[in-house]
PAMI-618454 format. One line per field, with one value per residue: residue in one letter; residue number from 1; y, z, x of N, C-alpha, C in turn. Coordinates in steps of 0.2 Angstrom, whole numbers, plus 5000, padded with zeros to 4 digits. Atoms other than C-alpha are relative to their C-alpha. Layout:
REM PAMI-618454
residuo <- (a	...)
num <- (NUM	...)
n_y <- (Y	...)
n_z <- (Z	...)
n_x <- (X	...)
ca_y <- (Y	...)
ca_z <- (Z	...)
ca_x <- (X	...)
c_y <- (Y	...)
c_z <- (Z	...)
c_x <- (X	...)
END
This chain:
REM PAMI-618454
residuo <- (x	x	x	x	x	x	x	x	x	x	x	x	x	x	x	x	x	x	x	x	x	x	x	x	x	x	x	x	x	x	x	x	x	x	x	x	x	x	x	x	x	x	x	x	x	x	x	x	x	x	x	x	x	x	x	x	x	x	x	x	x	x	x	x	x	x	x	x	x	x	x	x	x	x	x	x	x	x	x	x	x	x	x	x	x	x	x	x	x	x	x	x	x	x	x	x	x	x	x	x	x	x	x	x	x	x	x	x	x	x	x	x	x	x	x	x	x	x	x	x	x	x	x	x	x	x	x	x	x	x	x	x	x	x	x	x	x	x	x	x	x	x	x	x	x	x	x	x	x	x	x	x	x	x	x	x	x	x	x	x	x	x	x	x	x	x	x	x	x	x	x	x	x	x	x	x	x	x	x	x	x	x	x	x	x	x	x	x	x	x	x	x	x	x	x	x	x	x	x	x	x	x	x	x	x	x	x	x	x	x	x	x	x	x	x	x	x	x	x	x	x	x	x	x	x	x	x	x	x	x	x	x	x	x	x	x	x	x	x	x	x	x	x	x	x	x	x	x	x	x	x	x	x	x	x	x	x	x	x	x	x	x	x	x	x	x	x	x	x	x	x	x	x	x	x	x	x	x	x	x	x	x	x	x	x	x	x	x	x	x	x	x	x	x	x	x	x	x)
num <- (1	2	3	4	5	6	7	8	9	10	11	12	13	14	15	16	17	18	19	20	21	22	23	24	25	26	27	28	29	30	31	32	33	34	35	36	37	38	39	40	41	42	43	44	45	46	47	48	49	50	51	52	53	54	55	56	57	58	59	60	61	62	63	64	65	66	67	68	69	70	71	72	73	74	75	76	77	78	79	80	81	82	83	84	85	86	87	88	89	90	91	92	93	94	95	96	97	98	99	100	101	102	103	104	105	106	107	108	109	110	111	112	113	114	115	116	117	118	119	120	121	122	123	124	125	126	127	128	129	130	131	132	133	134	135	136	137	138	139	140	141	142	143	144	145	146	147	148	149	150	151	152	153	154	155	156	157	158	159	160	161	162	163	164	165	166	167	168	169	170	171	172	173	174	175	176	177	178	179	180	181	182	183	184	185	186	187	188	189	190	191	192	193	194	195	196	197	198	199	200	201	202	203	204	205	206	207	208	209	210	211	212	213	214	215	216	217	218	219	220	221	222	223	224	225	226	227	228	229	230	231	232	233	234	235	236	237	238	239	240	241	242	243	244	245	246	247	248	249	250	251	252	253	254	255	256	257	258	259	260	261	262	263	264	265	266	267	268	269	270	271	272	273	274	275	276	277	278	279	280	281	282	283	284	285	286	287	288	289	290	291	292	293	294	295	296	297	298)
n_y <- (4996	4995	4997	5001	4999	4998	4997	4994	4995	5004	5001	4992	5002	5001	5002	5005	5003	5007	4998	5008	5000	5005	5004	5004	5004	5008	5002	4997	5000	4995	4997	4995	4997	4995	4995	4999	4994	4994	4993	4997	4997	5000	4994	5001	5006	4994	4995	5005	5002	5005	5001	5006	5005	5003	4996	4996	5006	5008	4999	4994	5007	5005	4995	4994	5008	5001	4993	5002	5006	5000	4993	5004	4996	5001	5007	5000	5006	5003	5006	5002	5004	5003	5004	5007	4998	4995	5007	5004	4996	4998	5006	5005	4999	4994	4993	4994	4995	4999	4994	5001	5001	4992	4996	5001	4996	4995	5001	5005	4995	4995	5007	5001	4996	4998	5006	4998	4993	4993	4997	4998	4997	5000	5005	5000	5005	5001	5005	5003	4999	4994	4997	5000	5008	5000	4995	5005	5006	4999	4996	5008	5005	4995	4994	4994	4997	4995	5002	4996	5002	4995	5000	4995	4997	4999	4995	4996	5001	5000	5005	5006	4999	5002	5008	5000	5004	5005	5005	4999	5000	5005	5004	5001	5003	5010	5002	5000	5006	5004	5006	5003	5006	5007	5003	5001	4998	4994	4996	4994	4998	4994	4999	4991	4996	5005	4996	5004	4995	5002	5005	5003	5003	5004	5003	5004	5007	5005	5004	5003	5002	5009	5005	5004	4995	4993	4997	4997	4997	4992	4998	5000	5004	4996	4994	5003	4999	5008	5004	4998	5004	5007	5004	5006	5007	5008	5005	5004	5002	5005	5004	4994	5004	4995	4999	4995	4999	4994	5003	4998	5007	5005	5004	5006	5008	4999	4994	4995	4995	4998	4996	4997	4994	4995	5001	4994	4991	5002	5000	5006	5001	5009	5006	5006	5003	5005	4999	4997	5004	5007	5005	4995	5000	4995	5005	5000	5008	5002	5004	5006	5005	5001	5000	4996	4994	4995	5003	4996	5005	5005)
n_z <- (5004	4996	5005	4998	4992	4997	5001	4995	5003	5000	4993	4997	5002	5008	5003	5006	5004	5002	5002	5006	5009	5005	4993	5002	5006	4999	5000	4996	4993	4994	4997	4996	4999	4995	5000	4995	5001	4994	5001	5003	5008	5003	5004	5006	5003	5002	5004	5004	5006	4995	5000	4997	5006	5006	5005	5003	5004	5000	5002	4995	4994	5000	4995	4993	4997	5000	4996	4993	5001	5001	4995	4995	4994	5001	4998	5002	4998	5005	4998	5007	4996	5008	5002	4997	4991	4999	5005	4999	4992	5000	5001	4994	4995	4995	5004	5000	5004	5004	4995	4997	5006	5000	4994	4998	5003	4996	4993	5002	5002	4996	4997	5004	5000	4992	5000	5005	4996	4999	4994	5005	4993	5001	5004	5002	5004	5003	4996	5003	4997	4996	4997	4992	4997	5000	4996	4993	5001	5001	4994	4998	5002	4997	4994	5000	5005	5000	5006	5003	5004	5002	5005	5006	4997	5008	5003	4995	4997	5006	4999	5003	5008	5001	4998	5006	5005	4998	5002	5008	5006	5001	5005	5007	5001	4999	5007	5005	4998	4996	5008	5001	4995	5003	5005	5006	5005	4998	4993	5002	4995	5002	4996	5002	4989	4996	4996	5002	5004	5004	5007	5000	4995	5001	5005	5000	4996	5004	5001	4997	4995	5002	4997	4998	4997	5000	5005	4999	4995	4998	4994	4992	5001	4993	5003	5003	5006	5004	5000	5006	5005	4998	5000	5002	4998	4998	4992	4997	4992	4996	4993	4993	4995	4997	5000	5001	4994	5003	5005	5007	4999	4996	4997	5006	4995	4995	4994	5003	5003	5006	5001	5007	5000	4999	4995	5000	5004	5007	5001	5005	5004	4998	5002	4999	4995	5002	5005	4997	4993	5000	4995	4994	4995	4998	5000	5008	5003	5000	4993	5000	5005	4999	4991	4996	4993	4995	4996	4997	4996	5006)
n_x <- (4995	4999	4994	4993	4998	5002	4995	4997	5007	5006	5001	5005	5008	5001	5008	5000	5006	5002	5004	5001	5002	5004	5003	5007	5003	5002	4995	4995	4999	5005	4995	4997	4993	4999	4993	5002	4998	4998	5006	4997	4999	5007	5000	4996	5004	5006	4998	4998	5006	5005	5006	5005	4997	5006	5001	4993	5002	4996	4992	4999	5001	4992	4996	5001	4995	4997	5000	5001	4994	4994	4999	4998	5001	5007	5000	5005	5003	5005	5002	5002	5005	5002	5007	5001	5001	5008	5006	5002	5002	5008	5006	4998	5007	5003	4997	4994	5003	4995	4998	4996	4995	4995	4997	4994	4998	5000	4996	4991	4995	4998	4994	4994	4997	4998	4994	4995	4997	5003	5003	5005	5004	5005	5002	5003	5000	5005	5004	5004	5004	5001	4993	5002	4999	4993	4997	4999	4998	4992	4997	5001	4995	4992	5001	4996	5001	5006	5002	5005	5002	5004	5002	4994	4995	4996	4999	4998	4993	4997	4999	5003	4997	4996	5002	5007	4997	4997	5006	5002	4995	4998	5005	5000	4995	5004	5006	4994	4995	5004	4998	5003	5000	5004	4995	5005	5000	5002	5000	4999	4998	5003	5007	5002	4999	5000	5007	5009	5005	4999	5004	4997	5000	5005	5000	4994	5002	5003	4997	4996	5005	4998	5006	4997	4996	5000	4998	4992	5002	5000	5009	5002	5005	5006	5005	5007	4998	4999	5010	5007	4994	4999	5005	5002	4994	4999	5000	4997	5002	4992	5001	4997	4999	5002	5009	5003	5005	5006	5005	4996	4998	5007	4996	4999	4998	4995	5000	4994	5004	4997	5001	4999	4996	5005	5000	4991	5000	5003	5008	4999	5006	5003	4998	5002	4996	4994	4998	4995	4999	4999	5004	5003	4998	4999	4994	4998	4999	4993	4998	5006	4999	4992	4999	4994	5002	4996	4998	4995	4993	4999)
ca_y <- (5110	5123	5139	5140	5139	5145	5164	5178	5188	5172	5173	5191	5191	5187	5186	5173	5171	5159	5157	5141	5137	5124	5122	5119	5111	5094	5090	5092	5095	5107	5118	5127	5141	5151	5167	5173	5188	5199	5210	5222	5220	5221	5239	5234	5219	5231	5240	5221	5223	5207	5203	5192	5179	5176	5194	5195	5186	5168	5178	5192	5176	5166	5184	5191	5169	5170	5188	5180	5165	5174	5189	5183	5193	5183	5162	5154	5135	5123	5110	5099	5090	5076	5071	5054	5061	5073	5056	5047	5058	5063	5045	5036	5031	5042	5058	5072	5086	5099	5112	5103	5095	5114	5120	5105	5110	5126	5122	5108	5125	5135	5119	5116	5132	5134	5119	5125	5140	5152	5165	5167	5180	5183	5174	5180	5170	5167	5160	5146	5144	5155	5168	5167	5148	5147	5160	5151	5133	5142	5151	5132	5125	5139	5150	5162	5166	5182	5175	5187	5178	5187	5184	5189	5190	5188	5204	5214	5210	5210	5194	5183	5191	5185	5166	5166	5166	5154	5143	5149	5147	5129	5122	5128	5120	5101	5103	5108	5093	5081	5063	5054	5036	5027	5020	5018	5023	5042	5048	5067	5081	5096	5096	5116	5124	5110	5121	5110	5124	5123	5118	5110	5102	5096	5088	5081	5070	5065	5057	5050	5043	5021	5011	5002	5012	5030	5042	5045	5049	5067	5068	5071	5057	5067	5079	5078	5084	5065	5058	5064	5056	5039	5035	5020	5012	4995	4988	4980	4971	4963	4953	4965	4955	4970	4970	4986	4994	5006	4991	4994	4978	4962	4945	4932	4910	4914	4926	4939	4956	4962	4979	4991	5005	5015	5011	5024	5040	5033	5033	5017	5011	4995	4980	4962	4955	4940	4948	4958	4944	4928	4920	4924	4916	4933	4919	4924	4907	4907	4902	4893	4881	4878	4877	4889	4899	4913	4908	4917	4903	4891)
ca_z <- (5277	5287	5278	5286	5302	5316	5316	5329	5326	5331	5350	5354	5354	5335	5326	5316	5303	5297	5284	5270	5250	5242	5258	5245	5228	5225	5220	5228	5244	5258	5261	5277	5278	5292	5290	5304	5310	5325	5330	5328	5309	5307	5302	5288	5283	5281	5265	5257	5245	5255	5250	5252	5236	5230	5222	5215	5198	5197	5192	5206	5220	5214	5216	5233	5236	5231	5238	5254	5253	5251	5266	5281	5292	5288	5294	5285	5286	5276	5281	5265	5269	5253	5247	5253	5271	5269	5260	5273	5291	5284	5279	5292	5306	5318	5306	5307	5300	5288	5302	5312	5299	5298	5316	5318	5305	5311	5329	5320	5313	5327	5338	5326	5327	5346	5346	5333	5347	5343	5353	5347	5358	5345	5331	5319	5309	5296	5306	5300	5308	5323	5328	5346	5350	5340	5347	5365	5358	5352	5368	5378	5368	5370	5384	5382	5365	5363	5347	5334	5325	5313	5297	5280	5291	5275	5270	5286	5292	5281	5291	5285	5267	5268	5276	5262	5247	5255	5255	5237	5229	5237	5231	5214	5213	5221	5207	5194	5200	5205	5197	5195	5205	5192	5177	5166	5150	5145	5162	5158	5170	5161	5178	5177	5196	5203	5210	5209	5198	5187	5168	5166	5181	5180	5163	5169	5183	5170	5162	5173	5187	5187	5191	5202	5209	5210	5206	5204	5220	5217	5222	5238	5238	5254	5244	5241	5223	5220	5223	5207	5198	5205	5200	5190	5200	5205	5221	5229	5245	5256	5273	5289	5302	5313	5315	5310	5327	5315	5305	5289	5280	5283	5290	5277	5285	5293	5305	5295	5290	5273	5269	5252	5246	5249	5266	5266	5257	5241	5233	5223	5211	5212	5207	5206	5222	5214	5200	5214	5229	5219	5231	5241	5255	5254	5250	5231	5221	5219	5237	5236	5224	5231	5250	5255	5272	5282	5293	5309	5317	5307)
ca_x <- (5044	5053	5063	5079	5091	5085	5090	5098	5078	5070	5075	5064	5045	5039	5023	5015	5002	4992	4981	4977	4976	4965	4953	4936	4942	4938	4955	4973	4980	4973	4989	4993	5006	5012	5026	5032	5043	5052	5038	5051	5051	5031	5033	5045	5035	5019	5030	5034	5018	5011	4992	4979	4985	4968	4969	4987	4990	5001	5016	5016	5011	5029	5039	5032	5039	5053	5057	5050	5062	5077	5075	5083	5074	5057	5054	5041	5031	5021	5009	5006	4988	4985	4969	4970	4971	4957	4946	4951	4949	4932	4924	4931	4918	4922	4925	4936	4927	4936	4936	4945	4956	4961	4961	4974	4983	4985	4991	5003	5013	5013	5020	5032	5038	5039	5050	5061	5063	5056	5049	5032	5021	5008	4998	4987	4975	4962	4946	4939	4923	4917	4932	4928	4928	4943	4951	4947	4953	4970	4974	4968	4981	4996	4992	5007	5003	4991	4979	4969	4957	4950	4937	4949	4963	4973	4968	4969	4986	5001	5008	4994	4997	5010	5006	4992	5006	5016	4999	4994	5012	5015	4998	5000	5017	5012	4996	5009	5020	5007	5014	4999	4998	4986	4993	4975	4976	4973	4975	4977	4982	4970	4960	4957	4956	4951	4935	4916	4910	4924	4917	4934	4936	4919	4923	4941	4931	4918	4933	4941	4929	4930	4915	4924	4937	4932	4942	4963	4969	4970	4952	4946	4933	4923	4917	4898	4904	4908	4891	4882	4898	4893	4875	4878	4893	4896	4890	4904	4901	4920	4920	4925	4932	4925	4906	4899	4890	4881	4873	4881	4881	4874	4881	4886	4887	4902	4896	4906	4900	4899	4900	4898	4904	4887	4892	4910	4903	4896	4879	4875	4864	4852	4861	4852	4863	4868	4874	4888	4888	4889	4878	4863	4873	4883	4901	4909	4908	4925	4928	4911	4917	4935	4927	4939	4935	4941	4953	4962	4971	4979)
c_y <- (5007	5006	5001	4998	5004	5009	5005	5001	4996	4997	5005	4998	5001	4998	4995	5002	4994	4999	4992	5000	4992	4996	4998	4998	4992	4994	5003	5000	5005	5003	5005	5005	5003	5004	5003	5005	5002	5004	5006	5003	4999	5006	5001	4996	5003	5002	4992	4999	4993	5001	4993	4998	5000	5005	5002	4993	4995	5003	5005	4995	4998	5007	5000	4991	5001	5005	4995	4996	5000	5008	4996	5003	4996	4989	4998	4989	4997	4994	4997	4996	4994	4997	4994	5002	5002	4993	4998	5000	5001	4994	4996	5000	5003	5007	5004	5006	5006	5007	4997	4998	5007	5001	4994	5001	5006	5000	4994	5004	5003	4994	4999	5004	5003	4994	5001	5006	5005	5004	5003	5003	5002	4997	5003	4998	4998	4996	4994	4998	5005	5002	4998	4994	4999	5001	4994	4992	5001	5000	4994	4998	5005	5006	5005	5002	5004	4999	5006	4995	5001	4996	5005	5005	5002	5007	5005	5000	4995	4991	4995	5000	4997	4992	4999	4999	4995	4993	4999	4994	4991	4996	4999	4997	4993	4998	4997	4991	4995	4994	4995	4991	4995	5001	4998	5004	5009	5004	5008	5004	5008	5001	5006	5003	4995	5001	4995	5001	5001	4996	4994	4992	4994	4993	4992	4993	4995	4995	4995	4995	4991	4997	4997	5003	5007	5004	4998	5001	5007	5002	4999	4997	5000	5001	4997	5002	4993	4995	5001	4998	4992	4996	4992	4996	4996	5001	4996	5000	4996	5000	5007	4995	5003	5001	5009	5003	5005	4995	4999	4994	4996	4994	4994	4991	5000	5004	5006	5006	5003	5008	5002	5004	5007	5000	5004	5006	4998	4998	4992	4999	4992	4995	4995	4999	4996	4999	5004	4997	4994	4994	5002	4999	5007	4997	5001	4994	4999	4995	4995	4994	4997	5000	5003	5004	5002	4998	5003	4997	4993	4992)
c_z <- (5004	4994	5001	5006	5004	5000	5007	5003	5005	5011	5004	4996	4991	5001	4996	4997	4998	4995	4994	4994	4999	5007	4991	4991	5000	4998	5003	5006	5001	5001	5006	5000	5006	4998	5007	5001	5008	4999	4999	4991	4997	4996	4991	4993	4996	4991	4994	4994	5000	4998	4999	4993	4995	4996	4997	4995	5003	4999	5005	5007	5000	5001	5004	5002	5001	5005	5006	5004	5000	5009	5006	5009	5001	5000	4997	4999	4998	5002	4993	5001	4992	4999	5002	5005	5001	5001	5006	5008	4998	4998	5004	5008	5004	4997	5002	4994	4996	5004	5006	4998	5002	5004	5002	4999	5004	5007	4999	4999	5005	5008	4999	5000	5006	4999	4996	5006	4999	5005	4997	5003	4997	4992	4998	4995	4997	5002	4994	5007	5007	5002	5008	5001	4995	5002	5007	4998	4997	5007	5006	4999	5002	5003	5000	4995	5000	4993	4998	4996	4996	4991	4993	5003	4995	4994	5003	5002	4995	5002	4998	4993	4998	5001	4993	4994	5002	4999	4994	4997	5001	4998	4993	4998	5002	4994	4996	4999	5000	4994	5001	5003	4995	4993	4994	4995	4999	5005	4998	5006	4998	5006	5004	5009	5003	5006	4998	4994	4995	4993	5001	5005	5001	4996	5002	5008	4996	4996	5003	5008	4996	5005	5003	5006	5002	4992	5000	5007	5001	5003	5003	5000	5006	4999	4996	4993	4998	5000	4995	4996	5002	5000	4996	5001	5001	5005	5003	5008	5001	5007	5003	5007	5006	5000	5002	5006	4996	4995	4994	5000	5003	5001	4995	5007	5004	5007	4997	4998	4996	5000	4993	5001	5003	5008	5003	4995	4991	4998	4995	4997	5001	4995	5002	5005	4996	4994	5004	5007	4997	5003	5003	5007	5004	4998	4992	4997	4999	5006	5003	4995	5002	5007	5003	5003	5003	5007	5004	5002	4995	5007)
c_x <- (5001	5003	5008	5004	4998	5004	5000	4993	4999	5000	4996	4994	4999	4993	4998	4994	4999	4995	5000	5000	4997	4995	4990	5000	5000	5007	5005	5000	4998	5007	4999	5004	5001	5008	5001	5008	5004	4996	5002	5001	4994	4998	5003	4997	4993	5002	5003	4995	4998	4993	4998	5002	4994	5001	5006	4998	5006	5007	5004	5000	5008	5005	5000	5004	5004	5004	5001	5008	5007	5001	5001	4997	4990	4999	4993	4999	4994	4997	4995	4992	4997	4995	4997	4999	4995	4997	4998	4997	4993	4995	5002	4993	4999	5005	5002	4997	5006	5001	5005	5006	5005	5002	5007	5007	5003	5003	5005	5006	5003	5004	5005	5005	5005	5006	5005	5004	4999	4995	4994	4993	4992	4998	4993	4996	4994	4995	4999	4996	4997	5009	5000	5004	5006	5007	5000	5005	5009	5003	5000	5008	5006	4998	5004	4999	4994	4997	4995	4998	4995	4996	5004	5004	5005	5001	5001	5006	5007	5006	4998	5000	5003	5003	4996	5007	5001	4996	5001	5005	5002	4995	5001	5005	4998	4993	5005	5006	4999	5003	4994	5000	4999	5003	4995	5004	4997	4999	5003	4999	4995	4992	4997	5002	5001	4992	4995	5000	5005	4999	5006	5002	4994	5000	5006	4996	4996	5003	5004	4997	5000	4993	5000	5003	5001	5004	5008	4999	5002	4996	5000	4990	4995	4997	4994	5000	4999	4998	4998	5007	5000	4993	4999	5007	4997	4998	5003	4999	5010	4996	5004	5001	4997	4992	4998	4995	4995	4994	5002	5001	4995	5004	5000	4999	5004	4999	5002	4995	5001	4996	5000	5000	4994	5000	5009	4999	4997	4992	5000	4995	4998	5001	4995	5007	5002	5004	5009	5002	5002	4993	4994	5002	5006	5009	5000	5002	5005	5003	4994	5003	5007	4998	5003	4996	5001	5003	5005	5003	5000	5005)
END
């Protein structure tokens, strides 16, 4: 999501910031923002009563927005990241950790924005993880750009203030908005911040969590949060046509390799096998009883 047509401003050196909303609750999307300016109008930008989001209320965040939104002297840009995407870069075999999640993020705005043509000579930008080695891994990536990357950059520099609502205000609005995918019964949307340590938050997993299925996918089913919500799931075992090099699983008659959910980020509790296999052959009686067997070439 970009904010407008490219403008007159946006062909002389400009600055950007960068900064995130919803990087540690266990729900929702991971928002990136970037704003971004004519270094010319950094001095003006300074007087926009711009701060760091977390410490303004909900109704001061959607004004300094909208304000932003309509000043034609100011370019701004949103990387939405959904919860599935988190779940599924961070469980998957060869993981994608939440700092890089991020740092890509962050170098997908400011590409996007080169491309759109702008001329973007300097970038500054809420670290996540060491300032240095990011710093090096920005300036790697775009050599003409001069990068600052600073711890509670968001409060230092009125351009990241300024990134930072943009984040804040389009998370709260995607929450607000979110339409719910699963279709059970009592599905309720009173899921508080969405922070671990949230009582409410707490309570709306304990309601909602499936002994089978998890969670909803508003949850980000990474987070070690959603282990101590799975001590008395189900043990499902499936075939993998992909033999597990980590071991994971175990090899049913066919050669095949079954794997279970304690085996993709989940904890599980001890089941009787042939109360969750069917069979000690590792083959669900269903297809034992009807012969049927996996078959790639017909």
């Amino acid at each position: 999501m970009t904010s407008k047509i490219l403008p007159q401003w946006a062909s002389k050196p400009c600055a950007m910031g960068i900064d995130e909303a919803g990087r540690g609750p266990v729900l929702g999307p991971m928002v990136y923002g970037c704003l971004y300016c004519a270094q010319s109008y950094m001095k003006t930008l300074a007087t926009l009563s711009f701060a760091d989001s977390k410490t303004l209320k909900e109704e001061k965040r959607e004004e300094l927005f909208e304000t932003l939104k309509t000043n034609d002297s100011i370019g701004w840009a949103v990387d939405v990241i959904d919860p599935r995407e988190l779940s599924a870069k961070m469980l998957k075999k060869n993981k994608i950790n939440l700092n890089e999640i991020s740092h890509d993020s962050a170098m997908g705005l400011i590409d996007r924005v080169l491309k759109m043509g702008v001329l973007l000579s300097e970038v500054y930008i809420d670290t996540v993880g060491d300032p240095g080695k990011y710093e090096m891994k920005l300036s790697k990536s775009f050599p003409s750009i001069k990068f600052v990357v600073a711890k509670k950059a968001d409060s230092l520099y009125p351009v990241v203030s300024g990134a930072s609502i943009v984040a804040k205000v389009t998370r709260d609005r995607a929450l607000r908005e979110w339409v719910l995918d699963e279709t059970a019964e009592n599905m309720q949307r009173n899921f508080g911040s969405g922070y671990p340590g949230d009582p409410q938050t707490k309570a709306w997993l304990e309601n909602h969590k499936h002994h089978v299925f998890g969670f909803p996918t508003l949850v980000r089913f990474s987070w070690g949060t959603c282990n101590s919500y799975f001590k008395d799931i189900a043990e499902v075992f499936w075939e993998s046509d992909n033999l597990d090099e980590d071991g994971g699983g175990r090899n049913n008659n066919n050669g095949k390799r079954q794997l279970k959910l304690s085996n993709v980020g989940f904890t599980t509790s001890k089941i009787r096998s042939e109360e969750i296999e069917s069979s000690g052959k590792g083959r669900s009686r269903f297809f034992q009883a009807r012969k049927l067997e996996h078959l790639t070439n017909f």
